[in-house]
C-alpha positions as CSV (number, residue, x, y, z in Angstrom):
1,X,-15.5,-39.8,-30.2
2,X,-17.0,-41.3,-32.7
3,X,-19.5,-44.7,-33.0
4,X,-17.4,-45.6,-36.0
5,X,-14.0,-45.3,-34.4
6,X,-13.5,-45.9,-31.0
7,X,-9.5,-45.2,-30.8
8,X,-10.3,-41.5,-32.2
9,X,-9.4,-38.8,-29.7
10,X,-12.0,-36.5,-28.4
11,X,-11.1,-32.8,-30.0
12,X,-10.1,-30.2,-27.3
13,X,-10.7,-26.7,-27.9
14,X,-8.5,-24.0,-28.7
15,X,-7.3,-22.5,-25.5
16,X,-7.8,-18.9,-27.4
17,X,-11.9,-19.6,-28.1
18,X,-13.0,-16.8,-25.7
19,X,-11.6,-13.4,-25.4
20,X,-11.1,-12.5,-22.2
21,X,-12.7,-9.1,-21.7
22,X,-11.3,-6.0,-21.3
23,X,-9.7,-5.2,-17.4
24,X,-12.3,-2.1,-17.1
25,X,-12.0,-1.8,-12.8
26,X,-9.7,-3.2,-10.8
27,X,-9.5,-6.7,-8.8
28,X,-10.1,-7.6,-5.5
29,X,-6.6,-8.0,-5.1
30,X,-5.6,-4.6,-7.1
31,X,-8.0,-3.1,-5.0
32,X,-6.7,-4.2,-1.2
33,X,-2.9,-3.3,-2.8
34,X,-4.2,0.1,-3.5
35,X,-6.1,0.5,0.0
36,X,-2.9,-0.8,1.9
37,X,-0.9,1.7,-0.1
38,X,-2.5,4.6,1.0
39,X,-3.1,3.4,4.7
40,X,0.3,3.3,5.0
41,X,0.9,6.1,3.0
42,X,-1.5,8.1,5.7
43,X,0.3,6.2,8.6
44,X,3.7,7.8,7.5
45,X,2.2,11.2,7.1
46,X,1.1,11.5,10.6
47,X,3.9,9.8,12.1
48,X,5.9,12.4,10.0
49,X,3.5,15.1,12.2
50,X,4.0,13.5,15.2
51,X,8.0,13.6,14.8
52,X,7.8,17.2,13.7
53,X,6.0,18.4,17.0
54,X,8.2,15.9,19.0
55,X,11.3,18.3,17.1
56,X,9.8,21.2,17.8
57,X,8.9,20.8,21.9
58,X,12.8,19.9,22.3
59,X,13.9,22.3,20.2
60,X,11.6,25.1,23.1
61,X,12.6,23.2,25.9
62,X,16.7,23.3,25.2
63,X,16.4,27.1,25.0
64,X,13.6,27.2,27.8
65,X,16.6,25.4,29.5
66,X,19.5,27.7,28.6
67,X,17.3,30.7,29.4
68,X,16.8,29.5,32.6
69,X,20.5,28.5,33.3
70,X,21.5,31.8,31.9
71,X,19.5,34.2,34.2
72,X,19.2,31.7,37.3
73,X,23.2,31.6,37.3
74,X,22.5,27.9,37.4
């Protein structure tokens, strides 16, 4: 505003005066997505582990089973 004309309205700034600089790393947001994604990512690769074994010590014990019915004459 000036002295001479009180009714004039203030000037506002262009909302493009600053360029924003360049994204070089990643935010804190970016960053927790990124660690949550391979936590869970890690998660699901030893639960897949897990559930391998778990396959694995029935598949042994159904024939440690039949073996057993088979020469016990169960």
């Amino acid at each position: 505003m000036t002295e001479n004309n009180p009714e004039e309205k203030p000037l506002r700034r262009s909302k493009k005066t600053v360029e924003a600089p360049e994204d070089t790393g990643f935010s804190r947001t970016k960053t927790r997505q990124k660690q949550k994604l391979e936590s869970q990512a890690e998660k699901t690769k030893q639960l897949a582990r897990k559930l391998n074994y778990a396959i694995i010590g029935l598949i042994v014990a159904i024939i440690l089973v039949f073996l057993f019915m088979r020469f016990v004459n169960f």
